[in-house]
SERO-127641 format. One record per residue: residue in one letter; x, y, z of N, C-alpha, C in turn. Coordinates in steps of 0.02 Angstrom, whole numbers, plus 50000, padded with zeros to 5 digits. Example, Ala and Ser with C-alpha at 12.3 -4.5 7.8 and 13.67 -1.06 7.14 Angstrom:
% residues 2
A506604971650390506154977550390506604983550390
S506424988850354506844994750357506455000250394
//
This chain:
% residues 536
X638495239851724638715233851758638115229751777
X638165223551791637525220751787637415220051860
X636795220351879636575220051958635735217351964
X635665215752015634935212452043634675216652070
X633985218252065633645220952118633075217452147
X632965211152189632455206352216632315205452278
X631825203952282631665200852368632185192452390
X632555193252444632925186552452632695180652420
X633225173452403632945169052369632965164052442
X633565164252484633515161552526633705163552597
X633335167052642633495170652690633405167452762
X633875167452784633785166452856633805169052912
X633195170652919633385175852989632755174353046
X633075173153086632815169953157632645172853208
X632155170453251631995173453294632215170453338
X632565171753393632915167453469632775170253535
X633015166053563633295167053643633795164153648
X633955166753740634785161453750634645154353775
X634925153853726634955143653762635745143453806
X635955149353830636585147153894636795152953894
X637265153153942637755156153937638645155053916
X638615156453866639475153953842639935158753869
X640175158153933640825159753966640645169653985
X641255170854035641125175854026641735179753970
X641695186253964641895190053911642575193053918
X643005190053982643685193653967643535197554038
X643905203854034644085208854077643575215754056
X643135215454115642815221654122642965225454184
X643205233954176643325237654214642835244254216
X642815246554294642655252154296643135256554349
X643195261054338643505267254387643275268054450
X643615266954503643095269254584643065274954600
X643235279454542643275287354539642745289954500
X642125284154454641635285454400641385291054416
X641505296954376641115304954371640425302954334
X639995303154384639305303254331639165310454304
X638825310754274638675317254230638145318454266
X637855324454270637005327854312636705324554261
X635965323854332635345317754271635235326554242
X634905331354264634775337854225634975339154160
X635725336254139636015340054087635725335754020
X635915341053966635305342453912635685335553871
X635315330853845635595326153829635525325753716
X635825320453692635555320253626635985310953624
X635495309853589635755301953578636225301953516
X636675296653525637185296053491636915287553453
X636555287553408636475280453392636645275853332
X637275277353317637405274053292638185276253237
X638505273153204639215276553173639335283153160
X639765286653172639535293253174638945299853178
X638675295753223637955300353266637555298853213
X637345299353155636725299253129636745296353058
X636225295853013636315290052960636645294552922
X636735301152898637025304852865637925304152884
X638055301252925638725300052939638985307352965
X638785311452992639035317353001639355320853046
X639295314953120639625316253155639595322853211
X638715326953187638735333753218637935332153257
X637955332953306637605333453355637345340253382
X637005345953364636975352453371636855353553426
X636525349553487636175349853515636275345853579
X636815342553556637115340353618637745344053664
X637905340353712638355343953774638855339053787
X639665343253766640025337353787640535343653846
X640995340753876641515344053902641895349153882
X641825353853933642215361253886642835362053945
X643085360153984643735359354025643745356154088
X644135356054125644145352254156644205343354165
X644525341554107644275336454108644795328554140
X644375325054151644685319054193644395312154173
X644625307654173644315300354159643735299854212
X643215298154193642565296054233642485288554248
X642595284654190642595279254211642735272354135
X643145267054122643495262954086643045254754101
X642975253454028642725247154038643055244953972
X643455236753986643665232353931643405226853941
X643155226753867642845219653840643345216653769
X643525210153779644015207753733643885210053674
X644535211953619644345213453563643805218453553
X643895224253577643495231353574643735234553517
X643605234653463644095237053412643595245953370
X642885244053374642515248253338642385253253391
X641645254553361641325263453403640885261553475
X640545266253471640015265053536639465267453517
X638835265953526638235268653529637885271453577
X637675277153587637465279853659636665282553648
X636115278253708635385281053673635225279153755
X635065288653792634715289453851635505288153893
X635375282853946636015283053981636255275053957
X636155272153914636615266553900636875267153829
X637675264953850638135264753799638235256953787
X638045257253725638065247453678638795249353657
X639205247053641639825246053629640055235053604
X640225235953546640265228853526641145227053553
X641355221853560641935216553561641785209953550
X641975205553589642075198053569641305198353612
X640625202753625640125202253655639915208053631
X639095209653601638935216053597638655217053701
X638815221953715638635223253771638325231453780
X637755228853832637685237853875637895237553936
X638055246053938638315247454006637975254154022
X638095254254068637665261754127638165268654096
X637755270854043638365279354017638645280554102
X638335280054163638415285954221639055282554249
X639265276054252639695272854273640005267254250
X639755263754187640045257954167639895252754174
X639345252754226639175245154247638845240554208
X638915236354195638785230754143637885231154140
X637365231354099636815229154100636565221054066
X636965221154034636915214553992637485214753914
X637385208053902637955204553878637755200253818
X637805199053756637495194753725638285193153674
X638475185853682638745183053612638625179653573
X638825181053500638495178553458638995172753432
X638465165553405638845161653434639085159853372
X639945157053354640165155153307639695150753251
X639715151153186639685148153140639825139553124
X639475137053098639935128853100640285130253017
X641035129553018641645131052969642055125352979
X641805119552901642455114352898643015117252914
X643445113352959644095111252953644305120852974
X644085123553029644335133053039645155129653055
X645545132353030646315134253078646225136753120
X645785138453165645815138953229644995140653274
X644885141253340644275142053365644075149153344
X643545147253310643085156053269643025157853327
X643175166253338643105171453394642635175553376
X642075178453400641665183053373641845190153374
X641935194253324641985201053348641445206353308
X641135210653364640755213153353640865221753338
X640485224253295640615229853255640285236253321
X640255240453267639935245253295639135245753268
X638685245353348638125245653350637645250553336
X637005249453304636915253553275636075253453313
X635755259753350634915257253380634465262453368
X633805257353359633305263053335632715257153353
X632375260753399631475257953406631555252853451
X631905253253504632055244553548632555240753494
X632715242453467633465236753434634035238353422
X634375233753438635245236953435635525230953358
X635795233053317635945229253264636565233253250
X636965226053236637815226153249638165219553193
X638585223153157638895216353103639465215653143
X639575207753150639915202553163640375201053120
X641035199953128641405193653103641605188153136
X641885182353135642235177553142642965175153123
X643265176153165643965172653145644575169653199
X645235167953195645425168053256645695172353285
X646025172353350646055176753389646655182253365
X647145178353331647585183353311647305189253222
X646765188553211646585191053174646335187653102
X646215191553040645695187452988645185184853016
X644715183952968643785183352963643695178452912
X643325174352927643245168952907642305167952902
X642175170052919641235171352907640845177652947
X640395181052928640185187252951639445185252954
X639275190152999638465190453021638255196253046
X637575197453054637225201553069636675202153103
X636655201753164636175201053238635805207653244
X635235206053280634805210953294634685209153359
X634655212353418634205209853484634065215053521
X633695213953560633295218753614633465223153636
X633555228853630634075234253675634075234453741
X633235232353781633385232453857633675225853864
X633675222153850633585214453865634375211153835
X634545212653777635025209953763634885202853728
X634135200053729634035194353711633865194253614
X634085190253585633945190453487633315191553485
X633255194753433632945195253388632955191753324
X633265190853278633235188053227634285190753205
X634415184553155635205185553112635285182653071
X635755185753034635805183552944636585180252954
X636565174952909637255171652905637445173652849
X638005171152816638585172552750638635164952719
X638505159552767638805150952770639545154052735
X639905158152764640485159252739640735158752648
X640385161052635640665162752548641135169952538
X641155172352585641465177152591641895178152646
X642775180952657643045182152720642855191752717
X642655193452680642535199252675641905201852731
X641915208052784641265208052844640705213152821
X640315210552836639675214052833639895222052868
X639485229052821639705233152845639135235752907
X639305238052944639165241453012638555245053006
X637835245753015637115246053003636965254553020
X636725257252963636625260552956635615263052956
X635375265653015634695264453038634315271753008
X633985272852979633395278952965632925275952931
X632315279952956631725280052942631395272352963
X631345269353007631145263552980631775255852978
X632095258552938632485253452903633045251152911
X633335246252909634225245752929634595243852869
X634865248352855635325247352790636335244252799
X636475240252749636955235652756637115236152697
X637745233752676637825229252624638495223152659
X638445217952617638405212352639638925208052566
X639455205952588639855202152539639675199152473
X639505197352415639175192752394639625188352354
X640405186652362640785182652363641025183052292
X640945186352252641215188752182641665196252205
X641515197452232642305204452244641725208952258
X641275209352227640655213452255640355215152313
X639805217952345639345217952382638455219552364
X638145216752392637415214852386637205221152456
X636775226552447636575231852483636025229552516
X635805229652552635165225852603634825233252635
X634055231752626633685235952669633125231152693
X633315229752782633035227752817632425232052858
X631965226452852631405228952909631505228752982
X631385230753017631365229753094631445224253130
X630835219353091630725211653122631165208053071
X631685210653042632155205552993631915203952924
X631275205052905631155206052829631465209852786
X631655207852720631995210652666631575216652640
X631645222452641631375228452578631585225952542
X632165226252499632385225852426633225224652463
X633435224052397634155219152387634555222552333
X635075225452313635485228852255635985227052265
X636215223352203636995220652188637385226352152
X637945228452201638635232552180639145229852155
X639555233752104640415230652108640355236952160
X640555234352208640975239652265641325236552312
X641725239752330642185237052398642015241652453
X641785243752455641595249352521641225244052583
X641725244352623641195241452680641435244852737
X640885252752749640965257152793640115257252800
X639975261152844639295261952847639045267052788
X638505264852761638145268752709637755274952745
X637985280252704637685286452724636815288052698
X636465289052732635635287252708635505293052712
X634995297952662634915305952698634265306152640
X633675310752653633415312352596633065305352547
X632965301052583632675296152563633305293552500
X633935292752506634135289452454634585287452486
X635205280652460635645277052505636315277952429
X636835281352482637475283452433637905276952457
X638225277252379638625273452377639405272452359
X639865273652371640625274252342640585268052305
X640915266952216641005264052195641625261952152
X641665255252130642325257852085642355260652042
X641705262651997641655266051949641245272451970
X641555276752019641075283152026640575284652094
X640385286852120639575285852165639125284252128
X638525279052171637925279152166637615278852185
X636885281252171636435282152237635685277352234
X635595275852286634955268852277634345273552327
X633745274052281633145272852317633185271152395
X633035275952440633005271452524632475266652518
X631665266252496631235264952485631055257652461
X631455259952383631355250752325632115248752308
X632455254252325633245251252298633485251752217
X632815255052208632915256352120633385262052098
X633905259652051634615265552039634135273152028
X634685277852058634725283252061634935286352010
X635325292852013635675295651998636685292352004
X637045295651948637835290051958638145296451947
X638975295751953639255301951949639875300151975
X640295303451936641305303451951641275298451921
X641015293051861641445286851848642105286851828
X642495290651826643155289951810643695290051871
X643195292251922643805290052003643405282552024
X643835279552052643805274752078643815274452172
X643285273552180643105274852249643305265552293
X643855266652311643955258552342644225261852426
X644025257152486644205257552531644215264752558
X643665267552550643505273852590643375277752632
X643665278952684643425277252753642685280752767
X642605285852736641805287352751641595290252692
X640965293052675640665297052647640165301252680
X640115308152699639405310852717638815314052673
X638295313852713637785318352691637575324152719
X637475329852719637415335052769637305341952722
X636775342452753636555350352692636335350252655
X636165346252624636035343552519636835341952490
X637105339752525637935340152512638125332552505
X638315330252458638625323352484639495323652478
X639795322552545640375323452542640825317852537
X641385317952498641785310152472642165309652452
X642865306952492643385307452446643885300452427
X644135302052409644305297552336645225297252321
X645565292852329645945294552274646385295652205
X646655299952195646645301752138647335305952132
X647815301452068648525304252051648965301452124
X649565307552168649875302652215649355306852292
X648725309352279648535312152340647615311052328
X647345313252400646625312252395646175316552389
X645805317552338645315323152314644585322452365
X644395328052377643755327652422643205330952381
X642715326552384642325329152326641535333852351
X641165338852325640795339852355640215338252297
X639675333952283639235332852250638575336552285
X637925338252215637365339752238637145332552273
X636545332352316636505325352354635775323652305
X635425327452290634975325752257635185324852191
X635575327452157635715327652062636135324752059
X636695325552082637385321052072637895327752055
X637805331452040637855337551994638465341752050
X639245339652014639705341252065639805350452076
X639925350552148640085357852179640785359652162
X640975356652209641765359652223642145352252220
X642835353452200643385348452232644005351952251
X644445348952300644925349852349645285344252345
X646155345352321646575338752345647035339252398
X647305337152424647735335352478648205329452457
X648895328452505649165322152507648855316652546
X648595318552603648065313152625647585318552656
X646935313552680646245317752673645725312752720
X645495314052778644855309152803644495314752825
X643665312452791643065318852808642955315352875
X643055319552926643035318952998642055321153033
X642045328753026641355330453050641225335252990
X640375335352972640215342652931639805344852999
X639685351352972639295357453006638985360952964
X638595366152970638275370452933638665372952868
X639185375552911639575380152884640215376452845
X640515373152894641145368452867641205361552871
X641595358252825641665352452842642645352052881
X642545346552926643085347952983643425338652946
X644075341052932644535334952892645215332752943
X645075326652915645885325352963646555324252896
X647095328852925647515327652886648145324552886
X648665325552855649445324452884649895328752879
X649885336552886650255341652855650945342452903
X651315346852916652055345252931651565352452972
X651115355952972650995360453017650125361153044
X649735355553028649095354553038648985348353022
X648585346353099648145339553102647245340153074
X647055346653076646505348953065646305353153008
X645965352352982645715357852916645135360352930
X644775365652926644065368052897643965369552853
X643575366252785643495369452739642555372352727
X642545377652691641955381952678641635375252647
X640925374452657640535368652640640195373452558
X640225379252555639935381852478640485380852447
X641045380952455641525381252392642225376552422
X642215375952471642895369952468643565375252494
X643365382452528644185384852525644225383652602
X645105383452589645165382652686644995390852717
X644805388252789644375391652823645035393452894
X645245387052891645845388252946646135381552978
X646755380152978647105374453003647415374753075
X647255366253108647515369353162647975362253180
X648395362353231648915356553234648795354853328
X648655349753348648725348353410649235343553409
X649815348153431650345344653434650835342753482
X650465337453518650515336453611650475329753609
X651205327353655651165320853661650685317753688
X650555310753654650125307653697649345312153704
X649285313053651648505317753628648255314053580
X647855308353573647635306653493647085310353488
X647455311053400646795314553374646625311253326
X646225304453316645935303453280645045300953306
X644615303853254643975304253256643715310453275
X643115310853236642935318853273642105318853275
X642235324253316641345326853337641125333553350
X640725334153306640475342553315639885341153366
X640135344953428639375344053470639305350953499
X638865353653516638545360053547639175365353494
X639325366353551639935373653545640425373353530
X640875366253531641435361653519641775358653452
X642245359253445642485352853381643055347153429
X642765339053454643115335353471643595332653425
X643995333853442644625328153400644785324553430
X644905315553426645255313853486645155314253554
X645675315553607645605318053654645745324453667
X645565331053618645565339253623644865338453601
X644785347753603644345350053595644595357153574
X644285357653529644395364553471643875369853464
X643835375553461643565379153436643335381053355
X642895378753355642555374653276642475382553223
X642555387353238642425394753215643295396053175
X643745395053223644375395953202645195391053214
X644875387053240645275380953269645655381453330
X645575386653360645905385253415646025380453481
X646315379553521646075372353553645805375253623
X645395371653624645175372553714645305370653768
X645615363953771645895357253806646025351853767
X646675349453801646945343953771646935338853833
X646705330753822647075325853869647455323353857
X648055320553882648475314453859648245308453882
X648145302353858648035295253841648715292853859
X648495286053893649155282453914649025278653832
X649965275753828650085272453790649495267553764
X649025263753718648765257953687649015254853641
X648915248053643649125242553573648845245253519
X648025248853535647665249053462647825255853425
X648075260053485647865267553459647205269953494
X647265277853514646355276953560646125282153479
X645405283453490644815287353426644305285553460
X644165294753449643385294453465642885292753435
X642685290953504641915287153458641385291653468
X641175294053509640795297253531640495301453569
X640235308153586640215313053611639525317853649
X639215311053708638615313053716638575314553798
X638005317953798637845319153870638485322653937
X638655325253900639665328053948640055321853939
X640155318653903640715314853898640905312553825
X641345312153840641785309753753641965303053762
X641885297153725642065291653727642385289453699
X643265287253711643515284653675643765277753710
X644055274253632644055268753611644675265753579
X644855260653622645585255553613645645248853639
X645345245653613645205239753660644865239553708
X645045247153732644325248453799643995252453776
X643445254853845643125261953798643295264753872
X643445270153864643505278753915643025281753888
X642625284553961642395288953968642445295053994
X642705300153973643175307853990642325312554017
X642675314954074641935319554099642195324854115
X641845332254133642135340154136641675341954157
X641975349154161641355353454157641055355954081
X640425356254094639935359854025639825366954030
X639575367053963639585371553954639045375554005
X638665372654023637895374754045638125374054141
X638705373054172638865373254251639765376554249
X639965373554159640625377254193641155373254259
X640725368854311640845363954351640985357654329
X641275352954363641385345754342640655342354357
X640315337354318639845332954349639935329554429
X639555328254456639625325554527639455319154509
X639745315254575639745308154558639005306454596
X638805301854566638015297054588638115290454609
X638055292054665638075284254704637495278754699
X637635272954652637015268354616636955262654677
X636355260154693636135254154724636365249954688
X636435243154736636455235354721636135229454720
X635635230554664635055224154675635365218154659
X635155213554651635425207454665634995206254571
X635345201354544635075201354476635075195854469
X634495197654424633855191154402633745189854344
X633875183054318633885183554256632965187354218
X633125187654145632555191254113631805185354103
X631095186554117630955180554116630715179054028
X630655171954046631105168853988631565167053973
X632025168954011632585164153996632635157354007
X633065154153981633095145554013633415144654052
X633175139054095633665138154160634305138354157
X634625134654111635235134354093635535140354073
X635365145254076635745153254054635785157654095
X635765158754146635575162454196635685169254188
X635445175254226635645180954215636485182354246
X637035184054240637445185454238637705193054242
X638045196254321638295203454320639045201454323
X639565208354306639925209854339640375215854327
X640865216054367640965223254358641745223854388
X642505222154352642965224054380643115231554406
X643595231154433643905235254492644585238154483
X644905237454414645655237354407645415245454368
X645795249654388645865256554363646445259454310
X646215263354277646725266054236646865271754249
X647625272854244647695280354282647435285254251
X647405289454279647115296854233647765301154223
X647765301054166648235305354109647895313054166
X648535318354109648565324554151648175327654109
X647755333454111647525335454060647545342454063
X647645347553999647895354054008647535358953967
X647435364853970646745368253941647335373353915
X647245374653846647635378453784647345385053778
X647705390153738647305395253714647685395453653
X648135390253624648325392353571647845394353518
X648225397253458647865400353407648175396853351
X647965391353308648125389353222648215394753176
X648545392053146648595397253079647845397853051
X647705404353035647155405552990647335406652943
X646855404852867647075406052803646325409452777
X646685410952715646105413852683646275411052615
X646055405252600646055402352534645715404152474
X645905404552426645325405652340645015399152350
X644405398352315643645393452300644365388052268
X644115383252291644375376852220643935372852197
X644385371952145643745368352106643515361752133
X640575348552471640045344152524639535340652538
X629915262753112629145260353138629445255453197
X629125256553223629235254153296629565245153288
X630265243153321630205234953290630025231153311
X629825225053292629395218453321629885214753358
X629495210853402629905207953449629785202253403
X629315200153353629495194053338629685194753287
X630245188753268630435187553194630535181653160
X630425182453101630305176353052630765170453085
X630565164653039631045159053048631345153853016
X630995157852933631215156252874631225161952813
X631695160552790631815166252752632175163652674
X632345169552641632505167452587633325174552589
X633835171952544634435172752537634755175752465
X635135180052444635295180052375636035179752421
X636265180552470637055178752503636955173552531
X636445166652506636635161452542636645161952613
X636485165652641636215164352725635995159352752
X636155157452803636415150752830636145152652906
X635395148952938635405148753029635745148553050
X636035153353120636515150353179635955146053221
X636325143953250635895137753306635785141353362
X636275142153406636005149253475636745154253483
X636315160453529636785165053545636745165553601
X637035166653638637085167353710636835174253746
X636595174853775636545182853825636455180853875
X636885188053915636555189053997636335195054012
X635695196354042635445202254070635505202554130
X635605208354158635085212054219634835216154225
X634235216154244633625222254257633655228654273
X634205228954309634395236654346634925239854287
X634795246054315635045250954265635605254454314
X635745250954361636275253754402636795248054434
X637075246554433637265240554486638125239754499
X638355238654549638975235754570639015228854572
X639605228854535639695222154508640255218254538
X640595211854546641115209654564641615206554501
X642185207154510642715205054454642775198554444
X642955198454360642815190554361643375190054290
X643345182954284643925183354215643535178454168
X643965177654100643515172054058644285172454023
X643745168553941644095167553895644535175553872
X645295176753866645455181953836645475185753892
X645495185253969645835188054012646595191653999
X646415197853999647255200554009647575199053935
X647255197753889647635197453822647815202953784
X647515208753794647585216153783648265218853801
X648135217053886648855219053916649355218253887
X649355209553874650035206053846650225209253784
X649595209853727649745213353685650275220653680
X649955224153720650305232353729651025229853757
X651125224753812651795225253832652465221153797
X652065220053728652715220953682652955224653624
X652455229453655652445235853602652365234153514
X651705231253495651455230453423651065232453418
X650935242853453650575247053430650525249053336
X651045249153321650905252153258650695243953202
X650895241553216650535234653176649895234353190
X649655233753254649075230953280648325239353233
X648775243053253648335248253213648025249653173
X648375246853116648095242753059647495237653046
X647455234953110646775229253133646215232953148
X646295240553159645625241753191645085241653149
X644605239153185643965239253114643505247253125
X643535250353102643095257153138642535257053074
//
């Protein structure tokens, strides 16, 4: 198939500040019940789409909740649709604002939106919505779309800015040749990897520098716009004709393999082990494939009627399914046989998304015993428009995600006790200097609570099986201000942010654009439509 491999022809990517503040962001909440977690307990950063560039979702080394568990503390920002990023004690989390907040309580640190596109003649006012953030070296980098409020995208982008500060760094436009969004940034070694619409049905793969310079550029036929799994110095790719794998380095083709499945709309692919895991489908159900990660050179395959690679581990990879007696699979990562199924089958329990952390397998809002599936605790979730999924699973808490984000806290493994709560000071906040007069620094912090669901600690036991084999640099604060493009990238003019300095603060309630539109949403019950919208 024919493809490019070049340095941009016309790139734009900028270096900024805020020239204002554009409004505030809707409805932000916190709990007056916020469980902080102990500063002591053993932490691991969560930075970026499924914990790490390998997409894998397993954290060995981290500590999440092993019972006990209760809501700690809820924050909504309009249009919360993706993941969360968690690095030290702040959680970046994107909506109609990429924002940080205090992991210990929620409290807002800063706020940045990115500011619409100029689009002849939009059917309606472009809304920004922001993906899931992705940070490494002082930068948080997050793909954008644009569209209106009831949904569709109409131009996409890709911002970089300060992680303490919240203020730009440098962003790439689309000038809208594409309604198709930039996929969700995928960060190792160095580099931030993307791919990016290029308005023929295709996508154009990007490996960015820190300060917004191009490495290299590779044109795909692919439709995949999930985060690219990076491992081993090479960048995998689901295609329509097969996987392929690109150079992390120059972007120069790899190794190719499966061209006869057609890899479209996939929700993930991992890397983990020398394993590249991927599935596909194929006939009326979905095959999971296990490739060598270096050769291409296939292991095992496994089909199902439906199939999402959830977490790998050493040992297994952990799948979400739809069986009439299991939500969960383990299959053996050497050969593909099931290991053991398990079903959490409790109202008002979602289980979608997962996380292997310490001792744990998160699903949802349970927690499993990752050896044989048994469950450890289950919460129930009040009703949502979006559906809740986890995003993430750091420092004793699990974070999930529906328009809002929850933060669920317990006891660990390492007290067995619930975290105690930490009572934070109230400095008075100042904007960052540098800013312009006209932007000021900006806090706040609603007060409206969500109840806490009941939550109940299991000893059930899943079916076990015993299956046969079937056939797994530091970044610059400054950045360019001319650039070159092979997607036609197009300057924005400004983005807005607000900081504050403190890493703790009580905030007062406030409303904006998209106040209470969530609510309205849920209270006419267009959960199962709206579900369909989520961008994860």
């Amino acid at each position: 198939m024919p493809r490019s491999i070049s340095p941009l022809t016309r790139r734009t990517v900028l270096s900024g500040t805020a020239a204002g503040l554009v409004g505030l962001l809707g409805h932000a909440s916190t709990s007056t019940r916020a469980a902080a977690n102990r500063q002591d307990a053993p932490r691991a950063d969560w930075t970026q789409y499924k914990a790490d560039a390998g997409n894998t979702a397993h954290v060995p080394d981290g500590v999440g909740p092993s019972g006990a568990v209760e809501e700690g503390w809820s924050v909504s920002y309009d249009r919360i649709h993706d993941g969360v990023a968690v690095v030290g004690e702040t959680v970046y989390v994107g909506g109609k604002a990429l924002a940080a907040v205090d992991a210990a309580d929620g409290g807002e640190r800063w706020t940045f939106e990115p500011e619409a596109p100029e689009i002849d003649d939009p059917e309606s006012p472009l809304i920004p919505d922001v993906g899931t953030p992705a940070v490494a070296d002082g930068t948080v980098y997050a793909n954008v779309w644009f569209g209106p409020y009831d949904g569709g995208t109409e131009d996409t982008a890709l911002v970089a800015v300060d992680a303490e500060t919240g203020k730009r760094r440098w962003r790439v436009d689309t000038d809208g040749e594409s309604s198709e969004r930039i996929a969700p940034v995928t960060v190792d070694d160095g580099a931030a990897f993307t791919s990016i619409p290029n308005g023929d049905g295709g996508r154009t793969i990007h490996a960015f520098e820190p300060d917004g310079t191009v490495r290299w550029t590779n044109q795909l036929d692919t439709a995949f716009n999930r985060a690219l799994p990076v491992a081993g110095g090479r960048v995998y790719l689901p295609t329509k004709t097969g996987v392929e794998v690109l150079d992390a380095e120059t972007g120069e083709d790899g190794w190719t393999a499966l061209p006869e499945v057609t890899f479209e709309y996939v929700p993930s692919a991992v890397v983990a082990g020398g394993t590249l895991f991927v599935a596909g489908k194929t006939g009326s159900g979905v095959t999971l494939f296990a490739l060598d990660a270096a050769t291409g050179d296939e292991r095992w395959r496994t089909a199902y009627p439906s199939l999402a690679i959830g977490a790998v581990g050493p040992e297994r990879v952990y799948v979400r399914v739809d069986e009439s007696d299991a939500d969960v699979l383990a299959l053996d990562c050497a050969d593909g046989s099931e290991r053991w199924r398990a079903s959490v089958d409790e109202r008002d329990v979602p289980t979608d998304g997962f996380a292997l952390v310490g001792d744990l397998l998160y699903v949802g809002a349970a927690a499993l015993d990752p050896t044989d599936g048994s469950i450890v605790w289950t919460h129930a979730m009040p009703v949502s428009a979006y559906g809740w999924e986890l995003s993430a699973v750091v420092g004793g808490r699990v974070y999930l995600t529906s328009g809002s984000v929850v933060a669920l806290t317990g006891a660990t493994p390492e007290t067995d006790e619930p975290p105690t709560d930490t009572p934070t000071d109230t400095p008075t906040a100042t904007p960052e200097e540098g800013t312009p007069e006209d932007a000021p620094a900006t806090t706040r912090s609603p007060t409206s609570e969500t109840p806490a669901p009941e939550t109940t600690t299991a000893t059930d036991s899943p079916t076990t099986t015993d299956s046969p084999a079937t056939t797994r640099a530091p970044s610059s604060t400054s950045a360019p201000t001319t650039g070159t493009s092979t997607t036609a990238a197009t300057a924005s003019s400004t983005d807005s942010s607000s900081a504050s300095p403190s890493t703790s603060e009580v905030e007062t309630e406030t409303t904006g654009p998209g106040f209470g539109v969530l609510s309205a949403i849920g209270a006419i019950g267009v959960g199962a439509a709206l579900s369909r919208l989520r961008r994860r």
